[in-house]
C-alpha positions as CSV (number, residue, x, y, z in Angstrom):
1,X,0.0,0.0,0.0
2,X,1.4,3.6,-1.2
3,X,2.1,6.6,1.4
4,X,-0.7,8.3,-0.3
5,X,-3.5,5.7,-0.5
6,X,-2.9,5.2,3.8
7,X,-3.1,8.9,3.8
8,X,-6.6,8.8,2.0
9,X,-7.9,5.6,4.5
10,X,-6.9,7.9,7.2
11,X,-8.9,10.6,6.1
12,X,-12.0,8.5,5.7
13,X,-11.5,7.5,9.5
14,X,-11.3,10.6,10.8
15,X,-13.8,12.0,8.9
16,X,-16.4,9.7,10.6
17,X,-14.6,10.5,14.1
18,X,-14.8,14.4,13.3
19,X,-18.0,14.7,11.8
20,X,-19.4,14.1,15.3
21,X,-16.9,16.7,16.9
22,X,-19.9,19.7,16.5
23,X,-22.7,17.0,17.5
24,X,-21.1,16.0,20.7
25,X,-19.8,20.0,21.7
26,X,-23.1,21.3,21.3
27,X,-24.2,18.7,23.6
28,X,-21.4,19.1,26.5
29,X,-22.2,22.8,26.2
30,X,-25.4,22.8,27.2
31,X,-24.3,21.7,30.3
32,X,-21.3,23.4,31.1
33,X,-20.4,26.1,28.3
34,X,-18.0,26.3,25.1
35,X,-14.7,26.9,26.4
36,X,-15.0,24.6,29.8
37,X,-16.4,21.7,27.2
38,X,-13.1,22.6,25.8
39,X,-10.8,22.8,28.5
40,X,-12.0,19.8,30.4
41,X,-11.6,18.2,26.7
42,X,-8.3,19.3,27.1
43,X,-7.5,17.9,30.4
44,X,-8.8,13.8,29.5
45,X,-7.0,14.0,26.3
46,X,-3.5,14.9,28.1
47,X,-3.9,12.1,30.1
48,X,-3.7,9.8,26.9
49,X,-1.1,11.9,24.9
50,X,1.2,11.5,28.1
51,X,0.2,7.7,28.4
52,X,1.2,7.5,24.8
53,X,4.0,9.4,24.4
54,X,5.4,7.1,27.6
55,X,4.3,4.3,26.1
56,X,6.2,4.8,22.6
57,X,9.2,6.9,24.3
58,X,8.3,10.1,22.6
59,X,9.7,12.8,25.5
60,X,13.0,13.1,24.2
61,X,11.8,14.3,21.3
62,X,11.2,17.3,22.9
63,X,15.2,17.4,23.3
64,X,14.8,18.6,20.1
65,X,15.3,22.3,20.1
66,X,14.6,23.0,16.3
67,X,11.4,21.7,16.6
68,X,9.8,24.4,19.1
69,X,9.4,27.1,16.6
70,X,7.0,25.0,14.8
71,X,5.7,23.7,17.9
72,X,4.8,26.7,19.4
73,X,3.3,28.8,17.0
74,X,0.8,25.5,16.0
75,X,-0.3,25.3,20.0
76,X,-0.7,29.5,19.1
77,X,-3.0,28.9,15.9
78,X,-5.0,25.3,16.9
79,X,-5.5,26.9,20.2
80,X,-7.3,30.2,18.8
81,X,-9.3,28.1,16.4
82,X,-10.5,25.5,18.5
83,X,-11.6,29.3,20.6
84,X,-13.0,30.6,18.1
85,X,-15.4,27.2,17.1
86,X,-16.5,26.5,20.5
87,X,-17.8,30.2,21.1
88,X,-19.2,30.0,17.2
89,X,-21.1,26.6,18.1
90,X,-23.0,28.8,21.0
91,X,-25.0,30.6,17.6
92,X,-24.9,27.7,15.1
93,X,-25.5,24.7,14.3
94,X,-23.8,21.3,13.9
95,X,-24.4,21.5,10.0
96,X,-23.4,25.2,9.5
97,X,-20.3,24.5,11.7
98,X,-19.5,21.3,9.5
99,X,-19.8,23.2,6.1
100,X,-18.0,26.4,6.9
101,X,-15.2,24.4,8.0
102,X,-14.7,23.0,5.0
103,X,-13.8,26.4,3.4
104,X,-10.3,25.8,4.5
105,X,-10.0,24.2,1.3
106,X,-10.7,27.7,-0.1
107,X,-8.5,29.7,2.2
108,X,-6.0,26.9,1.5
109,X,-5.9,27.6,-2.1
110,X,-5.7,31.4,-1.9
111,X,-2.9,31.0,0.2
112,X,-0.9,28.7,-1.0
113,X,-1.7,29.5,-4.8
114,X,-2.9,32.9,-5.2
115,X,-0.8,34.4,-2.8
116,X,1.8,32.1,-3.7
117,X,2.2,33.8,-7.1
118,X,1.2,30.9,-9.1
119,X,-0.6,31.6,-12.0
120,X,-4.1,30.4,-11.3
121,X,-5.4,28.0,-13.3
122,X,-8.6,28.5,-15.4
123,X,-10.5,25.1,-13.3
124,X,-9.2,26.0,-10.1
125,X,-10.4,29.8,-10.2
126,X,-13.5,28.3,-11.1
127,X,-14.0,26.3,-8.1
128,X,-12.5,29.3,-6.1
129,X,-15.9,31.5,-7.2
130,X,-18.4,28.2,-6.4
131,X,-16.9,28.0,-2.5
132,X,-16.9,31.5,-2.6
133,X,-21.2,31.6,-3.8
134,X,-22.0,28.4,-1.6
135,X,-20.3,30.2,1.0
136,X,-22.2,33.4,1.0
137,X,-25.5,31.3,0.4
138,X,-25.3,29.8,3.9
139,X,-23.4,32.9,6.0
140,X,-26.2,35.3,4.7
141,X,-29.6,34.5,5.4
142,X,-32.9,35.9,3.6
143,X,-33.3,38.4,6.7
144,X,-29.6,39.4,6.4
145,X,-29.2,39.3,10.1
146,X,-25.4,38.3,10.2
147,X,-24.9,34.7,12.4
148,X,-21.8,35.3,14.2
149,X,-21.5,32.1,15.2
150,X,-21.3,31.5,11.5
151,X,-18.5,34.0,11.2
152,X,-16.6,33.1,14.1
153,X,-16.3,29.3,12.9
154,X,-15.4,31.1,9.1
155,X,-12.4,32.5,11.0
156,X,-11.2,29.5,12.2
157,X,-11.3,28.4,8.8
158,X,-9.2,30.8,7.8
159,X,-6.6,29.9,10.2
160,X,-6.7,26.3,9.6
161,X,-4.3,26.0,6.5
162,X,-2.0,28.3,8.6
163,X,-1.9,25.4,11.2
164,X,-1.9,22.6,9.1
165,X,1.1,23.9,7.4
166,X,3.1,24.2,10.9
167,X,1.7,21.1,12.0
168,X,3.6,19.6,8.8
169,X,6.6,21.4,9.6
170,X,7.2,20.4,13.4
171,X,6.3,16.4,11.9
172,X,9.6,16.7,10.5
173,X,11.2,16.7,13.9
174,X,8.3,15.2,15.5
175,X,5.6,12.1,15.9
176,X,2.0,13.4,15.7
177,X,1.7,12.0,19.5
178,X,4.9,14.7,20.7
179,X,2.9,17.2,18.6
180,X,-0.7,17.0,19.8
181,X,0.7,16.4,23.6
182,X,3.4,19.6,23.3
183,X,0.1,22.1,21.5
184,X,-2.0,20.6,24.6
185,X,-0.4,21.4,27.6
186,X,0.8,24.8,26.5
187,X,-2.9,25.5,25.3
188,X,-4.6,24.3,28.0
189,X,-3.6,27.7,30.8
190,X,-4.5,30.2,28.8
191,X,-8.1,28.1,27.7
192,X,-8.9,27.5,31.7
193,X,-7.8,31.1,32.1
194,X,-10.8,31.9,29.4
195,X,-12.8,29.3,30.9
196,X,-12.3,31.1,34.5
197,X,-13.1,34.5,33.8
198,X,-15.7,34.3,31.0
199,X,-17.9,32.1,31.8
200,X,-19.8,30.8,34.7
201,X,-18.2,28.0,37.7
202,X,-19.4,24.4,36.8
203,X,-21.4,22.5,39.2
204,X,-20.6,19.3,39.8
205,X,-24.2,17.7,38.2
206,X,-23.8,19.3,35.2
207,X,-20.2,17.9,34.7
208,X,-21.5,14.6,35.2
209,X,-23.8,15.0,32.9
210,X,-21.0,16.7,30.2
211,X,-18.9,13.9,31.0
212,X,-19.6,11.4,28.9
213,X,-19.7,13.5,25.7
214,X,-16.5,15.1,27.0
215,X,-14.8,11.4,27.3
216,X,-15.9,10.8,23.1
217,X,-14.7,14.6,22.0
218,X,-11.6,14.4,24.1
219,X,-10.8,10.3,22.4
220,X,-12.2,10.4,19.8
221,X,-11.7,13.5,18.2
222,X,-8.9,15.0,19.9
223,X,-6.6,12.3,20.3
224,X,-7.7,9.6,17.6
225,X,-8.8,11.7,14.5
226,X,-5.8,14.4,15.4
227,X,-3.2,11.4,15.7
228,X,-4.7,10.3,11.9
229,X,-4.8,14.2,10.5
230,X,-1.1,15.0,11.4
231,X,-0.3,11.2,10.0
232,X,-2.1,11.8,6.7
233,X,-0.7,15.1,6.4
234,X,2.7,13.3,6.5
235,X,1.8,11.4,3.3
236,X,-0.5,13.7,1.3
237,X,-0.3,17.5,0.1
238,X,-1.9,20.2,2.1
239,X,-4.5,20.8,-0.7
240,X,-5.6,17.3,-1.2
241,X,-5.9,16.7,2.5
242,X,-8.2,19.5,2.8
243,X,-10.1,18.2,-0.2
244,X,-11.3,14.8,1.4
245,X,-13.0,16.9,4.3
246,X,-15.5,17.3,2.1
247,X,-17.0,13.9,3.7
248,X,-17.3,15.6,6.7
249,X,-20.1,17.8,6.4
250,X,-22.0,14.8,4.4
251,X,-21.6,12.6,7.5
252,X,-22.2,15.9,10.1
253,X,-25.5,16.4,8.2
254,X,-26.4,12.9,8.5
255,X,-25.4,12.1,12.3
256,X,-27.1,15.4,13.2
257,X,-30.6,14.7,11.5
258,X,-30.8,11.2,13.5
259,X,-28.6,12.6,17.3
260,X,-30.3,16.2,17.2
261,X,-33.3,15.7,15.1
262,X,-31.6,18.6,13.4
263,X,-33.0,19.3,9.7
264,X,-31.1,21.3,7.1
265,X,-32.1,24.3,6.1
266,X,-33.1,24.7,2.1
267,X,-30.4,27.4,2.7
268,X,-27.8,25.3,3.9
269,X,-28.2,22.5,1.3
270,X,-28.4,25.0,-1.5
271,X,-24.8,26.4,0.0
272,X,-23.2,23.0,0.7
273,X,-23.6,21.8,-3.4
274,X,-21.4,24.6,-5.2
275,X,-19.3,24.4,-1.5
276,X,-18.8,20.9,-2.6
277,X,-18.3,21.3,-6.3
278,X,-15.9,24.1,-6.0
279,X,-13.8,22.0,-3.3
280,X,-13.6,19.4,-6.0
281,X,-12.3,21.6,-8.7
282,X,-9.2,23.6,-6.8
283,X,-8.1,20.4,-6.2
284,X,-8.8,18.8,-9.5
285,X,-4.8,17.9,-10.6
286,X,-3.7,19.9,-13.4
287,X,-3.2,18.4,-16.9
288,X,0.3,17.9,-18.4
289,X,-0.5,20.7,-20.7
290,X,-1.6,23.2,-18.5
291,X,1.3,22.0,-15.6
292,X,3.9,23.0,-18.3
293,X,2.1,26.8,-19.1
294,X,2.7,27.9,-15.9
């Protein structure tokens, strides 16, 4: 089996585990709040990075002085995203969250190819303009009263191919265990410090109640599907990677209808088709003619 086709398994894994990220916050948050379901999050998953990271002898990796640039500044970018989704979830919902994320493929185009100074290619600015209507379809709603949920959570997705590209860089000095244990430990004092002074104390029922859901985001999303992203990342380009998370709104959709009873909106799935479509396009490989023109 090739580098690439493992990296493309692993994105069909973690798509599954992800697409139930929004599903299982929104829950958790109704009893304790956004940034305490993600602290306390934090807090189970360090537990199993530090298990891990025993387990496989990954601390001296951290010996490793030419890996904390990298390190540091992807615990700097994941940690305001994961922020700035949990406070967006508050105003959304599991759907919106699940397509708006998906932009990154967008943002990671513009970035890395507009901004990159490569000539854009007729195909790909084609599927630019798509995510950029099905985009505006589902942000702006027939009353035009802005969700800034919706907004916040198109942020993060901005950030996100900022990330992923550190995230690729530090993987060069270190496993995806050293990584994700390293971003959540220095994360986690300045997301209790949030947690503390924003919001409300936790009782103890209502943590009870969160922690279930909080055991599921903090295994299965954050260590599980993070452990397969920065793996598939080692074996597949930035752009393609992106690409694939277009099953993750699909199954978000689904898993939301039968968990939340949660209906799309005509709006939505009018938004999520050319969303869809356009993804498909900027990542549409380039022909041999077209590879030599620019």
């Amino acid at each position: 089996m090739t580098r690439v086709r493992e990296g493309e398994l692993l994105m069909v894994g973690l798509s599954i585990l992800e697409s139930w990220f929004p599903i299982l916050s929104i829950v958790a948050m109704s009893y304790i709040g956004a940034l305490h379901t993600y602290m306390y999050s934090l807090v189970i998953a360090f537990f199993f990075y530090m298990a891990i990271m025993y387990k496989r002898k990954r601390f001296q990796e951290l010996k490793n002085k030419n890996a904390y640039k990298d390190l540091l500044l992807t615990t700097f970018w994941i940690t305001t995203i994961f922020i700035l989704i949990f406070i967006g979830l508050r105003y959304t919902t599991a759907g919106n969250m699940a397509v708006i994320v998906f932009l990154q493929v967008l943002f990671s185009y513009l970035y890395f190819n507009v901004l990159g100074k490569e000539k854009m290619d007729k195909i790909h600015l084609i599927g630019a303009i798509f995510m950029t209507i099905g985009a505006l379809i589902i942000l702006i709603p027939n009353d035009m009263n802005l969700n800034k949920g919706d907004w916040l959570i198109l942020l993060a997705s901005a950030m996100a191919p900022i990330v992923n590209l550190y995230q690729k860089r530090a993987r060069v000095y270190c496993s995806a265990e050293t990584i994700l244990g390293f971003r959540t430990v220095v994360g986690f004092p300045f997301v209790a410090a949030l947690a503390y002074f924003l919001e409300p104390a936790v009782h103890y029922e209502n943590f009870m109640s969160a922690l279930p859901y909080l055991f599921l985001i903090a295994i299965g999303i954050y260590v599980a599907a993070k452990i397969m992203w920065i793996e598939a990342l080692n074996r597949m380009s930035i752009t393609k990677l992106s690409a694939m998370l277009a099953l993750l709104p699909l199954f978000t959709l689904f898993f939301a209808y039968l968990y939340l009873d949660e209906i799309p909106e005509f709006r939505q799935m009018m938004g999520i088709l050319p969303v869809l479509l356009g993804g498909y396009l900027i990542t549409k490989p380039l022909s041999k003619k077209n590879v030599a023109t620019i």
